[in-house]
VEXBAKE-591439 format. One record per residue (C-alpha): x, y, z; residue in three letters. Coordinates in steps of 0.05 Angstrom, whole numbers, always signed. Layout:
% VEXBAKE-591439
REC      c1      c2      c3  resn
REC       X       Y       Z   ala
...
***
This chain:
% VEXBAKE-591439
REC      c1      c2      c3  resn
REC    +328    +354    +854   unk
REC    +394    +321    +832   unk
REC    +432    +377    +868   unk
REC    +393    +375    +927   unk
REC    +405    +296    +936   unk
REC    +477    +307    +917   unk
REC    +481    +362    +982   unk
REC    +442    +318   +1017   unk
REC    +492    +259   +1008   unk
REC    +554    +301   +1013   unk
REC    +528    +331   +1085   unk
REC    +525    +259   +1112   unk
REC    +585    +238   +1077   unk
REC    +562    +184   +1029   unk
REC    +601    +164    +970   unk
REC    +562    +200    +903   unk
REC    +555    +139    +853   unk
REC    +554    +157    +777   unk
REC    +495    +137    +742   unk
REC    +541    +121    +687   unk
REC    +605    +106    +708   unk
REC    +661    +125    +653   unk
REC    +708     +68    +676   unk
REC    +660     +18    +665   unk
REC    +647     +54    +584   unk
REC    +582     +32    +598   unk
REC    +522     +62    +554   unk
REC    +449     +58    +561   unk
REC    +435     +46    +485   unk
REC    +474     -25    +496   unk
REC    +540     -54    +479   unk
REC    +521     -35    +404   unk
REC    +520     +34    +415   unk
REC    +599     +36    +390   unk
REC    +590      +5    +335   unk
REC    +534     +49    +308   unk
REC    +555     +94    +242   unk
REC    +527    +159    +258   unk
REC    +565    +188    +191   unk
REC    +523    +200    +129   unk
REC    +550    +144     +73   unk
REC    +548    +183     +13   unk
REC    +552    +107     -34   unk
REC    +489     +64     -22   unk
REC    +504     -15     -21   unk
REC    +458     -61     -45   unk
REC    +436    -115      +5   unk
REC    +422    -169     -35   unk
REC    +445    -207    -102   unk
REC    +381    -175    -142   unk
REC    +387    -110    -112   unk
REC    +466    -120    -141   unk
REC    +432    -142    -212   unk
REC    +391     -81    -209   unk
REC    +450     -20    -194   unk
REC    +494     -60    -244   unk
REC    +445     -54    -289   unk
REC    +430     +15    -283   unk
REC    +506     +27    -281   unk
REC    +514     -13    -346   unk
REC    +455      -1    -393   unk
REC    +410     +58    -416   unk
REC    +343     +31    -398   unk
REC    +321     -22    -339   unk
REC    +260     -50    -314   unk
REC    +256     -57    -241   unk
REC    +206     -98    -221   unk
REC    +189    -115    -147   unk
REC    +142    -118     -90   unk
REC    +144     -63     -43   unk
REC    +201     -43      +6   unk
REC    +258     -75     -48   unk
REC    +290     -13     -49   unk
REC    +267      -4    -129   unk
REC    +257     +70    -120   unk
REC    +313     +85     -67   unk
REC    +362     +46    -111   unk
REC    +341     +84    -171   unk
REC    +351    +154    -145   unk
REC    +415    +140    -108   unk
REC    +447    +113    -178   unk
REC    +406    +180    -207   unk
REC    +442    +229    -164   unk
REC    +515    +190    -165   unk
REC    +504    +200    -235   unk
REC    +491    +274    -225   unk
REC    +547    +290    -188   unk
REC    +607    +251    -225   unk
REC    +575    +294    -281   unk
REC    +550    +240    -324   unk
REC    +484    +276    -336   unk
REC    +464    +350    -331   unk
REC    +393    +337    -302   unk
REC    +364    +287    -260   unk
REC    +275    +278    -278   unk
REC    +231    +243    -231   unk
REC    +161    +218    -248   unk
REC    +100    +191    -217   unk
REC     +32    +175    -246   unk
REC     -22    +208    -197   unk
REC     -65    +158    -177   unk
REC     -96    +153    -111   unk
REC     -89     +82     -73   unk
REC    -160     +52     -77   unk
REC    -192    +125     -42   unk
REC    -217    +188     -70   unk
REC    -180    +250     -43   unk
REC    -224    +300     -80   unk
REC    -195    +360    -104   unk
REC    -136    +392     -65   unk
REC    -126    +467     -55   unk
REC     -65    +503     -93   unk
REC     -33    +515    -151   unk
REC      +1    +456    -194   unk
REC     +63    +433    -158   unk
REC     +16    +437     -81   unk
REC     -38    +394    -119   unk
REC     +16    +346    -142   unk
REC     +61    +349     -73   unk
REC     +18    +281     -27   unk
REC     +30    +246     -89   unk
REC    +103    +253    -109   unk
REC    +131    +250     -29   unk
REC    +164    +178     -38   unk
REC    +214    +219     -92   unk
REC    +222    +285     -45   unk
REC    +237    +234     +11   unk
REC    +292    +196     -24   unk
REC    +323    +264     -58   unk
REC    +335    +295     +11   unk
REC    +356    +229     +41   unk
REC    +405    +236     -12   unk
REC    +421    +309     -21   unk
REC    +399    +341     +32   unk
REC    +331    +393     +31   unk
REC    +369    +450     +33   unk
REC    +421    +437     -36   unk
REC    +345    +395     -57   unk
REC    +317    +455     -61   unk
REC    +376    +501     -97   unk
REC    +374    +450    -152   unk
REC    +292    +438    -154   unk
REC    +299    +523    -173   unk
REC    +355    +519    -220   unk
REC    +322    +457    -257   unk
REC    +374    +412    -244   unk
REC    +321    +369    -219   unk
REC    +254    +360    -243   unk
REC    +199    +329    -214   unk
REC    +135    +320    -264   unk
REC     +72    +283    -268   unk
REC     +71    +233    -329   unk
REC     +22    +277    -363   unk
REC     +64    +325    -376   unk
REC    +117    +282    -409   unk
REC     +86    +271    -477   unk
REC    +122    +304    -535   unk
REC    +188    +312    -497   unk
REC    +257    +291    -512   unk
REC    +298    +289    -454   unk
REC    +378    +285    -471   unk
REC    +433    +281    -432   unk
REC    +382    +266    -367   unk
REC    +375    +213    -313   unk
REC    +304    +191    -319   unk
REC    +263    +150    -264   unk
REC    +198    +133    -262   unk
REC    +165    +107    -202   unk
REC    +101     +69    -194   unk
REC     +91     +52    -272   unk
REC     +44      -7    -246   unk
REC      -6     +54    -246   unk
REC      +9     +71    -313   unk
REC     -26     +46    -379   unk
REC     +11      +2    -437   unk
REC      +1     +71    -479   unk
REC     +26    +116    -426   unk
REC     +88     +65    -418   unk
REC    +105     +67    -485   unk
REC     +98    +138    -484   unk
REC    +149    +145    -436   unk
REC    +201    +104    -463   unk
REC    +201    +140    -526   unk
REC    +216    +203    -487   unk
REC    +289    +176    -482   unk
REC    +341    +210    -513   unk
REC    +418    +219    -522   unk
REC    +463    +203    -471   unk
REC    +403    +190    -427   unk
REC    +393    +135    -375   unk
REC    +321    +115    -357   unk
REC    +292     +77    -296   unk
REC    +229     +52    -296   unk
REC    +206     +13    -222   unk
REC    +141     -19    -199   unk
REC     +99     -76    -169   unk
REC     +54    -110    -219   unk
REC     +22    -141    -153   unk
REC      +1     -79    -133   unk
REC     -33     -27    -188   unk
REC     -82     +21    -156   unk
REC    -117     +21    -232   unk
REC    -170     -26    -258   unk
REC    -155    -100    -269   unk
REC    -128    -107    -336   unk
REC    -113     -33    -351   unk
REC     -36     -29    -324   unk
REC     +18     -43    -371   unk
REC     +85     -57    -336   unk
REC     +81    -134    -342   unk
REC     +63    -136    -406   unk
REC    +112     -83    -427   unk
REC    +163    -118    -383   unk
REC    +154    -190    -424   unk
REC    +159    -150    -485   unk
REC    +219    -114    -475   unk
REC    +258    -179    -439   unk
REC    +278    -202    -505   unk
REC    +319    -135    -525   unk
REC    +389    -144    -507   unk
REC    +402     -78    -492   unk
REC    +343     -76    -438   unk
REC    +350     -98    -369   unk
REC    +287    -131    -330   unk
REC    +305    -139    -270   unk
REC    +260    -176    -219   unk
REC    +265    -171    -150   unk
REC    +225    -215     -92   unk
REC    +212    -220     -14   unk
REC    +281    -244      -1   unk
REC    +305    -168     -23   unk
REC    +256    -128     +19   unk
REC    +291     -84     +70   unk
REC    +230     -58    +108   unk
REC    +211     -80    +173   unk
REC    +209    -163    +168   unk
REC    +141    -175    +176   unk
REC    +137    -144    +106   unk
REC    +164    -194     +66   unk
REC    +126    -247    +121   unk
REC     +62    -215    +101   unk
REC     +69    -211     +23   unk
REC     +84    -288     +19   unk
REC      +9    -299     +44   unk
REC     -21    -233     +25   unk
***
């Protein structure tokens, strides 16, 4: 059709207009469009003053407490420091864990073997590792066990040395299983731990992050770091929401 109405035109000899003309620089994403960054940043930034706290933190110490509600960046924040850690070769292994608890709704039982069953709930940490890494080097070190991604049952009687250990969603996570996994920590380690006490999916009373948080405030070699609505970096009506919610 376009070359039929450019014919067309030409035969009665009318002027062709560009849709777009190039003199003009004129785009139809807007006058932002040039000043978009289309190249991947390898170093994340923090956005806010807590989200600072938190990666200095993490830089600085061996164990810290994030503590947020969601869309803070707790988990993002976490794994970027994890893998910048990696790669200047300040650890040898990066470990990611989740509890697997279901938000409020029975899923049943899921076909597969162990890592399929476990895959719905441990997406949020595949997400943010090939954000980071990219899936196709993600994978190469998921086989090589550079990177290891396990449920926290399968974390008692470990020692994990010279590791970058985060663990995500320890709202859902009891005071014993808590204290199980701090005393998992070993030399030359680093340990995240990063949840929303707001929001456990277990039953009231049974989740031990604040508590274990207000215990461990008073060490001075443990960071809590607490992060609010002013940090979240979702979509705005997030942090809107969560102030009445």
């Amino acid at each position: 059709m376009a070359k039929r109405a450019t014919r067309v035109a030409a035969s009665k000899n009318e002027p062709v207009v560009s849709l777009y003309p190039a003199e003009k620089a004129w785009s139809p994403l807007g006058e932002d469009d040039r000043n978009r960054d289309q190249s991947y940043v390898r170093k994340v930034r923090p956005q806010s003053d807590n989200q600072r706290q938190l990666l200095r933190a993490i830089t600085e110490g061996n164990l810290t407490l994030a503590l947020g509600p969601a869309g803070t960046g707790k988990t993002y924040l976490a794994i970027s420091a994890a893998v910048e850690a990696f790669e200047e070769g300040k650890v040898a292994r990066i470990m990611l864990s989740r509890p697997a608890v279901e938000a409020g709704e029975s899923l049943g039982f899921l076909p597969g073997d162990l890592q399929e069953k476990l895959a719905p709930y441990l997406r949020p940490l595949y997400d943010a590792l090939s954000d980071r890494l990219g899936g196709k080097r993600l994978r190469a070190l998921l086989a090589d066990g550079s990177i290891e991604i396990a449920p926290i049952a399968y974390m008692r009687g470990r020692t994990l040395n010279n590791a970058f250990v985060v663990i995500d969603e320890a709202q859902n996570c009891t005071y014993g299983q808590i204290k199980m996994l701090l005393t998992r920590l070993g030399w030359h380690s680093t340990m995240v731990l990063t949840g929303d006490p707001d929001q456990s999916d277990l039953l009231p009373g049974m989740s031990g992050l604040a508590d274990i948080a207000a215990r461990l405030s008073d060490l001075p070699d443990v960071a809590v770091v607490h992060l609010n609505e002013k940090d979240i970096v979702r979509h705005p009506l997030v942090a809107s929401m969560l102030t009445v919610l």
